[in-house]
Residue frames as a rotation matrix with the C-alpha (Angstrom) as fourth column:
UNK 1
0.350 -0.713 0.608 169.82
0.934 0.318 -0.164 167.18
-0.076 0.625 0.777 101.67
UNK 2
0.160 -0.379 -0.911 172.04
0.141 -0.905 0.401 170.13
-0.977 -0.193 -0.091 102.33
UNK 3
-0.730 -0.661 -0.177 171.90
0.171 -0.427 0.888 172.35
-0.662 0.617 0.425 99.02
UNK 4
-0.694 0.716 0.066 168.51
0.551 0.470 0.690 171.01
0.463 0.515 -0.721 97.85
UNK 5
-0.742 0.534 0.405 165.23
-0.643 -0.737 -0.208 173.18
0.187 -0.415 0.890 98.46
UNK 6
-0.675 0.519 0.524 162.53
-0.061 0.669 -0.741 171.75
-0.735 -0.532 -0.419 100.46
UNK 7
0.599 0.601 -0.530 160.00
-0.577 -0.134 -0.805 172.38
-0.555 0.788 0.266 96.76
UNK 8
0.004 -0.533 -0.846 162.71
-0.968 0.210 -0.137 170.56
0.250 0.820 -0.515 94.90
UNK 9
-0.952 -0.298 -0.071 163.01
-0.276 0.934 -0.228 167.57
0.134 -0.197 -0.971 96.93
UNK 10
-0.380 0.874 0.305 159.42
-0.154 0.265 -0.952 167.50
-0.912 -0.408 0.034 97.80
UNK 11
0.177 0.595 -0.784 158.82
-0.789 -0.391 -0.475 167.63
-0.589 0.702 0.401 93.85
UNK 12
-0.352 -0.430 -0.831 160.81
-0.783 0.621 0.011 164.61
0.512 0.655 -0.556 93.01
UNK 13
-0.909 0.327 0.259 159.53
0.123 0.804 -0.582 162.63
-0.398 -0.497 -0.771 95.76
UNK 14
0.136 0.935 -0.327 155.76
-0.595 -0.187 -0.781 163.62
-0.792 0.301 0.531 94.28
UNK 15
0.064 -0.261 -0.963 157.59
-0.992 0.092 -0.091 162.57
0.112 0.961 -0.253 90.90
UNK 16
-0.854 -0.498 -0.149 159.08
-0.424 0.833 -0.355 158.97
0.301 -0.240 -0.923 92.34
UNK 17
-0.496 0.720 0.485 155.43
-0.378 0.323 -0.867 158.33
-0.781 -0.614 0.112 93.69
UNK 18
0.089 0.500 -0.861 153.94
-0.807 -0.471 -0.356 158.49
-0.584 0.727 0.362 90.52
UNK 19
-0.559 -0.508 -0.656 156.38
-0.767 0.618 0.175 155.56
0.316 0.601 -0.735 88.54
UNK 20
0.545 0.801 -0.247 154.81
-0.764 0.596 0.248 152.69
0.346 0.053 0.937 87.79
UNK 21
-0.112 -0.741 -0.663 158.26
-0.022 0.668 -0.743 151.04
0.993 -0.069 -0.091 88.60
UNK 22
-0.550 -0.364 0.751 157.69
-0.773 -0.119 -0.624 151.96
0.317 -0.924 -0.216 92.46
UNK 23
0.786 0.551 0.281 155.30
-0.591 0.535 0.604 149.28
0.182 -0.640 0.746 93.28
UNK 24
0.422 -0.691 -0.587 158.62
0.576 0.704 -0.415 146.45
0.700 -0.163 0.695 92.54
UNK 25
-0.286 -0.903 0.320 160.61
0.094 -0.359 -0.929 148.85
0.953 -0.236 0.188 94.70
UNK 26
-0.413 0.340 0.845 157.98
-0.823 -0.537 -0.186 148.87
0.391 -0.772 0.502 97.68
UNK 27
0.413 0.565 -0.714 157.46
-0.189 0.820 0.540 145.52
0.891 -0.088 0.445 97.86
UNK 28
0.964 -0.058 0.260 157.50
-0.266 -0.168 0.949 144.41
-0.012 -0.984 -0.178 101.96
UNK 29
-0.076 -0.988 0.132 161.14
-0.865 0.000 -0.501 143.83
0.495 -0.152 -0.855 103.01
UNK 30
-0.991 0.100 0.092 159.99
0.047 0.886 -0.462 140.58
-0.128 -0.454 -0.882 105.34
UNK 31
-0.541 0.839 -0.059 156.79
-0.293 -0.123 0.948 139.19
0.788 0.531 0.312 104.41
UNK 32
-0.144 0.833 0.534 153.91
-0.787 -0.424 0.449 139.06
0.601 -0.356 0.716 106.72
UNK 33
0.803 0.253 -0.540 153.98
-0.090 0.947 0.309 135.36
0.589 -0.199 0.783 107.63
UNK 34
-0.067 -0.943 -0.326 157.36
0.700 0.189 -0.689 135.92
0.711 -0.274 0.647 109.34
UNK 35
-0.479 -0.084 0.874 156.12
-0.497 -0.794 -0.349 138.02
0.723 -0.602 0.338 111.61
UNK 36
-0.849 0.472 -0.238 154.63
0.489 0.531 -0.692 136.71
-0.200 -0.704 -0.681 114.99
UNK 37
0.043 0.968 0.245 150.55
0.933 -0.127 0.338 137.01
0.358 0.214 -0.909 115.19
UNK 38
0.345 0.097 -0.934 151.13
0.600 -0.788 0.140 140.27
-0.722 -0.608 -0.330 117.71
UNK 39
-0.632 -0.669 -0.392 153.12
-0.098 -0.433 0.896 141.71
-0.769 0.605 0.208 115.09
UNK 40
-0.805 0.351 0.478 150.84
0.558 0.178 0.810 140.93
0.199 0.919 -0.339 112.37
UNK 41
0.203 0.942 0.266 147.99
0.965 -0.239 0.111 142.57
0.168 0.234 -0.958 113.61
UNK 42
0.304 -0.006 -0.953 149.77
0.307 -0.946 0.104 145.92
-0.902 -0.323 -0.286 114.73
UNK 43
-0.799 -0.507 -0.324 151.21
0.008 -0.548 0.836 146.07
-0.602 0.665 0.442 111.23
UNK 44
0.116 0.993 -0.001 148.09
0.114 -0.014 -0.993 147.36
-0.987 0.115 -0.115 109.28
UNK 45
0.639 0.097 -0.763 149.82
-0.537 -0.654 -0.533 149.61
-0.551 0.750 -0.365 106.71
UNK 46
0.679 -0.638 0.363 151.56
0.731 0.633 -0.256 148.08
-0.067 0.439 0.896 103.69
UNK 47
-0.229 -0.419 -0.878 154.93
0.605 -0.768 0.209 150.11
-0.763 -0.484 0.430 103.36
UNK 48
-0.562 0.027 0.827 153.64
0.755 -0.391 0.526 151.79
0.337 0.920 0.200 99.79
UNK 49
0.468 0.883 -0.012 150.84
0.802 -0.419 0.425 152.75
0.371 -0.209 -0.905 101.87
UNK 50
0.559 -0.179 -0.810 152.91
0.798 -0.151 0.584 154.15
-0.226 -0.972 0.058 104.50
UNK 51
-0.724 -0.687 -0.059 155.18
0.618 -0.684 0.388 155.95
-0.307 0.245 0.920 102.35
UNK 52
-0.288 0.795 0.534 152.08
0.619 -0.270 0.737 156.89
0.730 0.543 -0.414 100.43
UNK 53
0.623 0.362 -0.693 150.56
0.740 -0.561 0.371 158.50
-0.255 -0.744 -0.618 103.99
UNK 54
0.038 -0.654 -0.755 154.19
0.559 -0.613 0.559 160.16
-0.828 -0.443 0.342 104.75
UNK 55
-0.837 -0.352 0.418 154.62
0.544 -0.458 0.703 162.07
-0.056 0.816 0.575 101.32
UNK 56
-0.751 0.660 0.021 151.08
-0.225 -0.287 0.931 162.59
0.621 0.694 0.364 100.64
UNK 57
-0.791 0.531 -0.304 148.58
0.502 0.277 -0.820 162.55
-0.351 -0.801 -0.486 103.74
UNK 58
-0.436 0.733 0.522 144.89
0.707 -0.080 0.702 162.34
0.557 0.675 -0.484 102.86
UNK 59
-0.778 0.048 0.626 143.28
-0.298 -0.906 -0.301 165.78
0.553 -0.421 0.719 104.42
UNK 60
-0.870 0.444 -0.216 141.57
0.474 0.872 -0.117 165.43
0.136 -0.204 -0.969 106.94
């Protein structure tokens, strides 16, 4: 975001993780049964997780 420091934006996403309101907002977009079996087993992560990883990867 052009104006925005990378500590500011990285502080609100930390912040937006946090809300109890994000689980309703992370809920899957197509649910799991709509996916073919191949597709079901490559998809491991839920996307909370996933965002979870991308923001906030567990050291390793």
């Amino acid at each position: 975001v052009a104006g925005v420091s990378q500590a500011k934006i990285r502080k609100a996403v930390l912040n937006a993780l946090k809300d109890s309101r994000l689980e309703e907002c992370l809920a899957e977009t197509i649910p799991k049964s709509a996916l073919s079996p191949a597709a079901q087993s490559v998809m491991q992560w839920s996307l909370r997780d996933s965002i979870h990883y991308l923001h906030q990867p567990h050291p390793r």
